[in-house]
C-alpha positions as CSV (number, residue, x, y, z in Angstrom):
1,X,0.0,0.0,0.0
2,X,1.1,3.4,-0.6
3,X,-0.1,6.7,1.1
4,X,0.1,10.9,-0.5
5,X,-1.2,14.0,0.6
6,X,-1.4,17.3,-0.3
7,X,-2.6,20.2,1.6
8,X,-3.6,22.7,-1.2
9,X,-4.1,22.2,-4.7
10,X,-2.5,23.6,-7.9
11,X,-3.5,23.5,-11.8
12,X,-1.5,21.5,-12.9
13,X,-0.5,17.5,-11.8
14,X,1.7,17.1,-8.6
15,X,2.8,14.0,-7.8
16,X,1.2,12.9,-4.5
17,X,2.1,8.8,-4.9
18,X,5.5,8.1,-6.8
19,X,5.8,5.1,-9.1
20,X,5.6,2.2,-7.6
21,X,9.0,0.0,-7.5
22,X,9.9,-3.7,-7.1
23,X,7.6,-4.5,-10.2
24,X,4.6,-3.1,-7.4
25,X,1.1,-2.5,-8.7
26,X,-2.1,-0.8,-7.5
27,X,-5.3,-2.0,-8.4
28,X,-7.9,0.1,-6.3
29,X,-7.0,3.9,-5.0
30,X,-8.9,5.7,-2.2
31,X,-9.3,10.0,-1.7
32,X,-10.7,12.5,-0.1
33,X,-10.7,15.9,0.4
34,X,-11.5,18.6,3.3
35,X,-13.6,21.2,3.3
36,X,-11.4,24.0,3.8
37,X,-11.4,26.3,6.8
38,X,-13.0,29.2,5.1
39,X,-16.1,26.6,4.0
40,X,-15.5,26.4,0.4
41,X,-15.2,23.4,-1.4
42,X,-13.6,22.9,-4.6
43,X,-13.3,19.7,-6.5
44,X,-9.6,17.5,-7.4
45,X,-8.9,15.2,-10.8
46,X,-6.9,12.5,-10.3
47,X,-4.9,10.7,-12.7
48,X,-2.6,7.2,-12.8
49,X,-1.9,7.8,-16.6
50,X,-0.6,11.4,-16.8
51,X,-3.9,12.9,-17.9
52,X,-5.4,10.3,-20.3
53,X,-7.6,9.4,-17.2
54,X,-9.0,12.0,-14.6
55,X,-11.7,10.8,-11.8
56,X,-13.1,13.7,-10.1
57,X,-13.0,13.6,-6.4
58,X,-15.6,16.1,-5.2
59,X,-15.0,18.6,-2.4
60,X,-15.5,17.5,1.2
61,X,-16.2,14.0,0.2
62,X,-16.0,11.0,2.3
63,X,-13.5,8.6,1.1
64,X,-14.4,7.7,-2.5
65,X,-13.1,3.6,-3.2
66,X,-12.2,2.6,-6.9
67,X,-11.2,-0.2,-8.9
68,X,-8.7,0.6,-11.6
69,X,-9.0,-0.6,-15.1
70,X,-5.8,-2.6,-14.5
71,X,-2.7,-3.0,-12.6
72,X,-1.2,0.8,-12.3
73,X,2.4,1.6,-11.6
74,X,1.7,4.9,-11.2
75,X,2.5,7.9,-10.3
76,X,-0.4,9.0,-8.9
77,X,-1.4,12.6,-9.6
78,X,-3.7,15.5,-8.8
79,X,-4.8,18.7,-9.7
80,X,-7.6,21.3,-9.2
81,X,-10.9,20.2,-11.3
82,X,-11.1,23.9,-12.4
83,X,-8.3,25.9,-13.2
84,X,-7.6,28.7,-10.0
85,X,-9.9,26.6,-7.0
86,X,-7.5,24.9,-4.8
87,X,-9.0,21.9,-3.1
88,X,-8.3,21.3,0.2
89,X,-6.6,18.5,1.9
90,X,-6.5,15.6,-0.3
91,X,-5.4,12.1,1.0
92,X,-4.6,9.2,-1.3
93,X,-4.2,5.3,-0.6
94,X,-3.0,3.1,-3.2
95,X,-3.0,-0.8,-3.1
């Protein structure tokens, strides 16, 4: 299993989870993200193929569980879901 956060978002993809080593592959990825302390909510994309596949994570979710279409090396990357609104907190688990 692997574990990344990030406290504030950015436009463009930040690498939260490096590439896995030893031949290591993740097949499901958890996240979530905080609401932050001012109350807004903005939305995160992630992406395991450098932007061929985004899921949207949405603001102040619970922890959102998915399978990936196959075994991922990674890295595992966000970025804001609209150019300028910084989500907030995100946490990432990889298996």
């Amino acid at each position: 299993m692997a574990y990344g956060t990030q406290s504030a978002g950015q436009d463009t993809y930040a690498t939260v989870i490096a590439e896995a080593s030893n031949h290591a592959r993740y097949r499901f990825i958890n996240a979530r993200t905080k609401r932050a302390p001012d109350g807004t909510r903005y939305d995160a994309l992630l992406t395991w193929d450098g932007g061929k596949t985004e899921v949207r994570i949405d603001g102040d979710t619970d922890t959102v569980v998915f399978k990936l279409p196959g075994a991922v090396q990674g890295p595992i990357q966000p970025k804001n879901a609209t150019a300028g609104q910084q989500y907030y907190y995100l946490t990432v688990n990889a298996w």
